[in-house]
C-alpha positions as CSV (number, residue, x, y, z in Angstrom):
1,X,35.3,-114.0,152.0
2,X,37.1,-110.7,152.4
3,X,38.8,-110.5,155.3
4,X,39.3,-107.2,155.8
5,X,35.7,-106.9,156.2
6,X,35.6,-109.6,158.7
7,X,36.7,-110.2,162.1
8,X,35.3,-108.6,164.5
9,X,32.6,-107.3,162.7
10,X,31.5,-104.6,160.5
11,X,28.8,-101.5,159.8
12,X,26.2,-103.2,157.8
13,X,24.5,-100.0,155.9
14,X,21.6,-100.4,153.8
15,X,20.4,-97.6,151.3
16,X,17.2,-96.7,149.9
17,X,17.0,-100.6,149.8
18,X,13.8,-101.6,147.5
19,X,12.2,-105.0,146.8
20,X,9.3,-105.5,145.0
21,X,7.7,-108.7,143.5
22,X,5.6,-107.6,140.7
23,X,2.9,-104.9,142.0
24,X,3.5,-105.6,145.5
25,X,6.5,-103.6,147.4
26,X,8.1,-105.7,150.3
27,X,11.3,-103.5,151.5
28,X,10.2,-100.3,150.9
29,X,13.1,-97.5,150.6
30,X,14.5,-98.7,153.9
31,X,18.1,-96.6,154.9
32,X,19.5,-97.8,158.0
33,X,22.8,-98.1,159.4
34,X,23.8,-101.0,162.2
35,X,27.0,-100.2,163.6
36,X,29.9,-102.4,163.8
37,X,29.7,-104.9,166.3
38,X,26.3,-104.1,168.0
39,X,23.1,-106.3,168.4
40,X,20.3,-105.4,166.0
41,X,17.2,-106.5,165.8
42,X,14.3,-106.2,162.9
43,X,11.2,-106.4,164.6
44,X,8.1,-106.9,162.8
45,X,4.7,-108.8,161.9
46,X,4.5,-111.5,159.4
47,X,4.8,-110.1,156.0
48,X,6.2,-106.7,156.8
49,X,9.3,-107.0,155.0
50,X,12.3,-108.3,157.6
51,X,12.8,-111.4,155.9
52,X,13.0,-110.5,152.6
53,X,15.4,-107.7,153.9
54,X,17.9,-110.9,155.5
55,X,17.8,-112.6,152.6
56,X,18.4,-108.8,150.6
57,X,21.6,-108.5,152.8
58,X,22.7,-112.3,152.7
59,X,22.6,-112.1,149.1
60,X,19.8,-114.8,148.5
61,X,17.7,-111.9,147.1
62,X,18.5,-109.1,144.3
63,X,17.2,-105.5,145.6
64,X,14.4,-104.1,143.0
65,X,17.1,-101.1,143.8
66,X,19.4,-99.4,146.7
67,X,22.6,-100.5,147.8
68,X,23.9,-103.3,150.8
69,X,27.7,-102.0,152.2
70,X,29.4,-104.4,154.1
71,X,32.6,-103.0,156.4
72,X,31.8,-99.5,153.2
73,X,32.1,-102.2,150.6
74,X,29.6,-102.3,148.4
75,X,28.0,-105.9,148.4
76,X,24.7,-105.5,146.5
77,X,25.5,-106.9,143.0
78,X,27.6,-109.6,144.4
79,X,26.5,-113.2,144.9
80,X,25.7,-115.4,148.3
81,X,29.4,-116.8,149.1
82,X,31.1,-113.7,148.1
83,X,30.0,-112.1,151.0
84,X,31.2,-111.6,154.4
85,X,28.0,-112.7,156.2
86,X,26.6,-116.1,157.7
87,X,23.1,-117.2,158.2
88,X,21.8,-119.3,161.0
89,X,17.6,-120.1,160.2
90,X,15.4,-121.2,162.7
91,X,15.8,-124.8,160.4
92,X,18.8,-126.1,161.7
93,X,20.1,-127.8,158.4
94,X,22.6,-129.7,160.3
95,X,23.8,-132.6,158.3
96,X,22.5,-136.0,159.9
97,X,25.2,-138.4,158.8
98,X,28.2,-135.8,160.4
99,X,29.0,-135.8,164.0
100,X,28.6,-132.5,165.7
101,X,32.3,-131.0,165.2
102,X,32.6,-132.6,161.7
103,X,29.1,-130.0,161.1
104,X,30.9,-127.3,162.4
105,X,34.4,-127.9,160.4
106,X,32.2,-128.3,157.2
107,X,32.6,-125.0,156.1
108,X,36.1,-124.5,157.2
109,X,36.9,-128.0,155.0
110,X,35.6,-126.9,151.8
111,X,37.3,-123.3,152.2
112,X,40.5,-125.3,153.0
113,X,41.3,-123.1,156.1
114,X,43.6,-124.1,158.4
115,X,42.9,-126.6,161.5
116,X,39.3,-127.1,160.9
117,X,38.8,-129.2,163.3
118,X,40.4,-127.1,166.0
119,X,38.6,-124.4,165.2
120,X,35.2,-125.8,165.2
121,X,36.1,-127.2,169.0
122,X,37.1,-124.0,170.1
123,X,33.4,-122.8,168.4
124,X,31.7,-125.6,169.8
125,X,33.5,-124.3,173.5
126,X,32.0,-120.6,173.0
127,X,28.3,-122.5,172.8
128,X,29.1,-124.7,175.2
129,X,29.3,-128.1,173.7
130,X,32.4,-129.4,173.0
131,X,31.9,-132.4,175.3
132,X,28.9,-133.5,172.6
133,X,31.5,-132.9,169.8
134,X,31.1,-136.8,168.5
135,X,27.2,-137.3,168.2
136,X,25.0,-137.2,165.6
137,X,22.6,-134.0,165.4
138,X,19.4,-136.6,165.9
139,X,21.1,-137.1,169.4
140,X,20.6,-133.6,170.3
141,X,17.7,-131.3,171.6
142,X,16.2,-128.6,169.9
143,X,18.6,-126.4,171.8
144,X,21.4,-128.1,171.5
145,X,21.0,-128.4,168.0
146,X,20.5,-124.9,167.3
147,X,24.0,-123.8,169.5
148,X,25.3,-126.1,167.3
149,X,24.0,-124.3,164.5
150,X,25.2,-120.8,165.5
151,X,28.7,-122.3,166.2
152,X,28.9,-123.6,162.8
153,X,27.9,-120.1,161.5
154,X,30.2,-118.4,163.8
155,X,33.5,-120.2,163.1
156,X,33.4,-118.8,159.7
157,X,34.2,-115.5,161.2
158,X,32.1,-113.6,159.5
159,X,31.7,-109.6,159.5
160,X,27.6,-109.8,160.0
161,X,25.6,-112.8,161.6
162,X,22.3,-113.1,160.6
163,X,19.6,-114.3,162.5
164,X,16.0,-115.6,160.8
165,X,13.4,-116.4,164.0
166,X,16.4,-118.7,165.4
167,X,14.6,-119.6,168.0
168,X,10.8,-120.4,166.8
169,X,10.9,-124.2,167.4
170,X,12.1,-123.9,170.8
171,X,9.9,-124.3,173.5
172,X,9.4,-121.2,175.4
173,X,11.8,-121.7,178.0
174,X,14.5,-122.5,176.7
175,X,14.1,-120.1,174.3
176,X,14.4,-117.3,177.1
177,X,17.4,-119.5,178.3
178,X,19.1,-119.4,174.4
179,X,17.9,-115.7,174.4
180,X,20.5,-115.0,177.0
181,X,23.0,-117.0,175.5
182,X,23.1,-115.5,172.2
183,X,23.3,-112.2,173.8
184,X,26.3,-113.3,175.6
185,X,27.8,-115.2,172.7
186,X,27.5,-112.1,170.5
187,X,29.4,-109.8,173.7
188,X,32.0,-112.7,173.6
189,X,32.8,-112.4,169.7
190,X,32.1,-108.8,169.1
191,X,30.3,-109.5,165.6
192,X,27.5,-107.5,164.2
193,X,24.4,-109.7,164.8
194,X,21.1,-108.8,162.9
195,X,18.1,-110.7,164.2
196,X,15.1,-110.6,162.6
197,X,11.7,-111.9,164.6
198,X,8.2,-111.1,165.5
199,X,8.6,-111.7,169.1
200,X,9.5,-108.8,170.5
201,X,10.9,-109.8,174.2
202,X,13.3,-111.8,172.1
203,X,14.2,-108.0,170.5
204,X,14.1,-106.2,173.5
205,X,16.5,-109.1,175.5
206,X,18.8,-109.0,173.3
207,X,18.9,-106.2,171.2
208,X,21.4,-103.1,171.6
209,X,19.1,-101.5,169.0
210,X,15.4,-102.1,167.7
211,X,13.5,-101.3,164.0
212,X,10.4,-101.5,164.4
213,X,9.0,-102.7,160.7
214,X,5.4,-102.1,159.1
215,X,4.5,-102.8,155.4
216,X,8.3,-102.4,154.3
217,X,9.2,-99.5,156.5
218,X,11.1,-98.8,159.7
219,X,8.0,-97.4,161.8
220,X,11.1,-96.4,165.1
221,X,14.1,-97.1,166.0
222,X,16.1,-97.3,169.2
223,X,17.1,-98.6,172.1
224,X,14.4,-101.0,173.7
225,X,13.8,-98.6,176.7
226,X,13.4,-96.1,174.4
227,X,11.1,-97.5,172.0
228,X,9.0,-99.0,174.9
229,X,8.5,-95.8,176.6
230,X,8.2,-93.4,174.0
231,X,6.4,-94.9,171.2
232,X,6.0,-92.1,168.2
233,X,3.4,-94.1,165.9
234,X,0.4,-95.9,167.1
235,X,1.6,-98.9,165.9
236,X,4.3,-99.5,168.0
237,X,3.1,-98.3,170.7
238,X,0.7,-101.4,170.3
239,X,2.9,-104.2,168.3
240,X,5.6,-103.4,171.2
241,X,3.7,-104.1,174.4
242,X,0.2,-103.1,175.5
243,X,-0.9,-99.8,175.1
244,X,-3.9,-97.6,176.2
245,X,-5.0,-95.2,173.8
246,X,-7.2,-92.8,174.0
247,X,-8.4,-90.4,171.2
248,X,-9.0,-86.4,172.3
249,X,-8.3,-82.9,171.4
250,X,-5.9,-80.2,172.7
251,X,-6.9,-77.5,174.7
252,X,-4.2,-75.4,175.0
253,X,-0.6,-76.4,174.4
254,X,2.5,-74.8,176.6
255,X,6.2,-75.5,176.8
256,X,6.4,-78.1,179.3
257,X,2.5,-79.8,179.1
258,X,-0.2,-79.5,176.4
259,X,-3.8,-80.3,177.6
260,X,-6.6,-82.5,176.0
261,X,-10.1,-83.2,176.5
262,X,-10.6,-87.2,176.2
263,X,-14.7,-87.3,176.7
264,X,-14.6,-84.4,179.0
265,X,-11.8,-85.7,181.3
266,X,-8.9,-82.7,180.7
267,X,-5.6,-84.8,181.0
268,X,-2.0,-83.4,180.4
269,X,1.0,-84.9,178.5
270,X,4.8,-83.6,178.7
271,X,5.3,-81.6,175.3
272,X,8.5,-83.5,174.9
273,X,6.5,-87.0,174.6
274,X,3.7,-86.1,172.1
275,X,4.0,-85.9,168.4
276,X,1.3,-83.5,168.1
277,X,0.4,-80.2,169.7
278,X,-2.6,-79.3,168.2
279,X,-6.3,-80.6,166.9
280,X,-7.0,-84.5,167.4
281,X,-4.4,-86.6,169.2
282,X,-4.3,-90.0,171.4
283,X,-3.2,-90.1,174.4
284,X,-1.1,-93.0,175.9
285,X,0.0,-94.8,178.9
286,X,1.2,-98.6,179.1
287,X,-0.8,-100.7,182.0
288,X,2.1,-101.1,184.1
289,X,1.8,-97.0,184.8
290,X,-1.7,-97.3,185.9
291,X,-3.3,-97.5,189.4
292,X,-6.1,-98.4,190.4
293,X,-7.9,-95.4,192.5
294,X,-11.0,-96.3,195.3
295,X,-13.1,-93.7,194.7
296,X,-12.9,-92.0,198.1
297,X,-8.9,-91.8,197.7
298,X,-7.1,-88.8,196.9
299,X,-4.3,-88.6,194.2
300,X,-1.4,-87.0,194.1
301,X,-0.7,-83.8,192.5
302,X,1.4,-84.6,189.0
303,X,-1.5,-87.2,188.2
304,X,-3.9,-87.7,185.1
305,X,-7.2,-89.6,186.3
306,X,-9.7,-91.1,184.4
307,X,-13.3,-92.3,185.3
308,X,-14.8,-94.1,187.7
309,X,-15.0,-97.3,185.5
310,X,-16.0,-100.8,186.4
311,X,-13.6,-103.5,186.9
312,X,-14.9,-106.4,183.8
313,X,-12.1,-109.0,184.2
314,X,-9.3,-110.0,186.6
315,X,-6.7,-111.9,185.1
316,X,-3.6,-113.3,187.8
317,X,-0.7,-113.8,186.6
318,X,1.8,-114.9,189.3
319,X,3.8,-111.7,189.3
320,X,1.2,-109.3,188.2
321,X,-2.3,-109.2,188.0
322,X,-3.9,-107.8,184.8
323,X,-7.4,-105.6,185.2
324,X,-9.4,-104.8,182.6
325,X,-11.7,-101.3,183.7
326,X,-14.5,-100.1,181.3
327,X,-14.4,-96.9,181.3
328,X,-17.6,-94.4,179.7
329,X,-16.6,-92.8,177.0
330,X,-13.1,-94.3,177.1
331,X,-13.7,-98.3,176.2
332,X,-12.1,-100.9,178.1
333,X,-8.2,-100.0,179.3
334,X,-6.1,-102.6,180.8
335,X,-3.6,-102.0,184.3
336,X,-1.1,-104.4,185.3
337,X,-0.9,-104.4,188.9
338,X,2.6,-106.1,190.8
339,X,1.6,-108.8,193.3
340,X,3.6,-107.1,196.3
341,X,1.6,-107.7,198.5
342,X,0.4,-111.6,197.4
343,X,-3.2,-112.3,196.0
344,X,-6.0,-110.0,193.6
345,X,-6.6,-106.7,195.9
346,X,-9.6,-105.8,193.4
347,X,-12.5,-108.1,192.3
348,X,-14.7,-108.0,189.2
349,X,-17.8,-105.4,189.9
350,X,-15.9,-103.0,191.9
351,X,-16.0,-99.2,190.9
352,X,-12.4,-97.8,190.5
353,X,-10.7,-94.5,188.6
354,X,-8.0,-94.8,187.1
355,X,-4.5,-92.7,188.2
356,X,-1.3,-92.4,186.5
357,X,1.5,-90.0,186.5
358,X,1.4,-86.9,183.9
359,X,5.1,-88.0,183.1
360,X,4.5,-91.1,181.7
361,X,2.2,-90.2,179.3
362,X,2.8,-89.8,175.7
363,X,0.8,-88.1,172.9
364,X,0.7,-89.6,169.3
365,X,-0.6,-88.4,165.8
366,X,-4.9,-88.2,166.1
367,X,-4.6,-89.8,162.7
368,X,-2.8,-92.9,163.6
369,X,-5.1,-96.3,163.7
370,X,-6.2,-97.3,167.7
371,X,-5.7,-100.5,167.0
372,X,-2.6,-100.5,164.8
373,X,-0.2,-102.7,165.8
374,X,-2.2,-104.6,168.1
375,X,-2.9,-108.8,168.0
376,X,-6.0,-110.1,167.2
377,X,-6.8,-113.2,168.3
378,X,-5.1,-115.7,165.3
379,X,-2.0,-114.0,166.4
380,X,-1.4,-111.8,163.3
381,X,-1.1,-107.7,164.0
């Protein structure tokens, strides 16, 4: 490993990366550049090209062309253990006949570093598991198992950690538990951690920054916040969340709103938050923006309304209650209403608009795909 690259992490850059296997393109002239020491994550359906980007960067995969720079050293022609970068796969591979710390050392031992064993108890202290130092991996949980895991990656010191769906066995709560221990592990040893997953509250937990990845591209990248807020493609705006959209056409278009007609309902959207200014765009607003309006209520100045619409299905959640309002001429939009107050304050039948503040709308490209991005029901986008 070189060491000057490693330590306490390094840029990873990746350049007009390309992979393809025979006609089909995978990684599609990706450039990116994760910063040293941050949390990244690749976010993405199955298929869309993370994984094969890992393995790209981890050296388990030649690029069809581009380059992989490691700490500005150029990695992309050398092989697997040359580089400065560790792996942890959502298949443990611990070794069953090795206790826990003798798993961890294993790496150390055949590089002949110093101390192994001390090093992989002072590993298995930053995951919290020194005290299970002499058992056998079958003698551990699923969570335990996979600490171990990223401790045994982590001792190695390397300049990037990568991270392939690490936690998709886990059950799903202790995988929000391990999500907030890898985020504090990763503050703790300052390396540049690269997750790839298609969950994406595991991205937006952890994650200092998120790529958004369709059909071997980066759709957006940001910060979560930003990316959740201010989607720019259809498709994230959908794979990223929930997302009403609605399809219309500008109006008229000034500096601080432009104005569309969605089926003869005029609503207005910041400038700053739409993609497009002129002929067909859709219009967007997340469910948790929405209220729902009686309709002999007044709203407030600064509001977009849609409707009347009929309230088809009430869904409660413990924290929230989801609506879902069919609108004429808009479909069905959803609204995610916090239980404040305790129990459903609207029931299926009842006659509602729909309100939401002109700020938190967003306009996106009229030629983007309404359902791009979105799950259907075998779990695919």
């Amino acid at each position: 490993m070189d060491q000057t690259a490693a330590g306490s992490g390094a840029d990873l850059t990746l350049a007009h990366l390309v992979k393809d296997f025979g006609s089909f393109t995978a990684v599609d002239d990706l450039s990116l550049v994760i910063p040293s020491g941050s949390f990244f994550a690749l976010l993405g359906p199955s298929g869309c090209g993370k994984t094969t980007t890992l393995r790209m960067v981890a050296g388990l995969e030649r690029p069809t062309s581009g380059q992989i720079l490691i700490g500005g050293r150029d990695v992309t022609g050398t092989r697997a253990h040359q580089r400065p970068v560790n792996t942890v796969f959502q298949s443990y591979a611990l070794f069953p006949h090795l206790t826990v710390l003798e798993n961890v050392a294993f790496g150390l031992k055949r590089t002949k570093a110093a101390d192994p064993l001390s090093k992989a108890g002072d590993a298995l202290d930053l995951v919290e598991l020194r005290h299970l130092a002499e058992r056998r991996p079958t003698q551990l949980s699923g969570g335990q198992q996979q600490r171990v895991a990223l401790a045994r990656a982590i001792v190695n010191n390397p300049a990037v950690l990568l991270l392939d769906e690490p936690l998709g066995a886990l059950d799903l709560k202790l995988r929000r538990q391990m999500q907030v221990e890898l985020k504090r592990i990763q503050t703790e040893v300052g390396l540049t951690f690269v997750h790839v997953t298609h969950d994406q509250e595991e991205a937006m937990t952890m994650a200092d920054t998120v790529a958004v990845m369709n059909e071997g591209r980066i759709e957006q990248m940001g910060s979560p916040a930003e990316l959740y807020e201010l989607p720019r493609t259809a498709f994230v705006a959908n794979f990223l969340g929930q997302s009403n959209l609605l399809r219309g056409t500008v109006l008229d278009a000034g500096k601080l709103t432009i104005g569309v007609d969605i089926g003869g309902t005029r609503v207005r959207v910041p400038s700053p938050r739409a993609v497009s200014h002129s002929g067909t765009v859709l219009v967007g607003v997340r469910p948790e923006k929405l209220h729902l309006v009686p309709d002999d209520e007044d709203v407030p100045a600064g509001t977009n309304v849609v409707g009347p619409g009929t309230i088809v299905d009430v869904s409660f959640t413990g924290v929230s209650t989801q609506y879902l309002v069919e609108v004429p001429g808009h479909g069905t939009m959803s609204v995610f209403v916090q239980n404040i107050l305790g129990g459903v304050g609207a029931r299926v039948g009842d006659q509602v608009r729909l309100a939401w503040a002109i700020k938190h709308t967003f306009g996106l490209d009229g030629a983007d795909d309404l359902a791009a991005g979105a799950v259907d029901l075998d779990g695919e986008a």
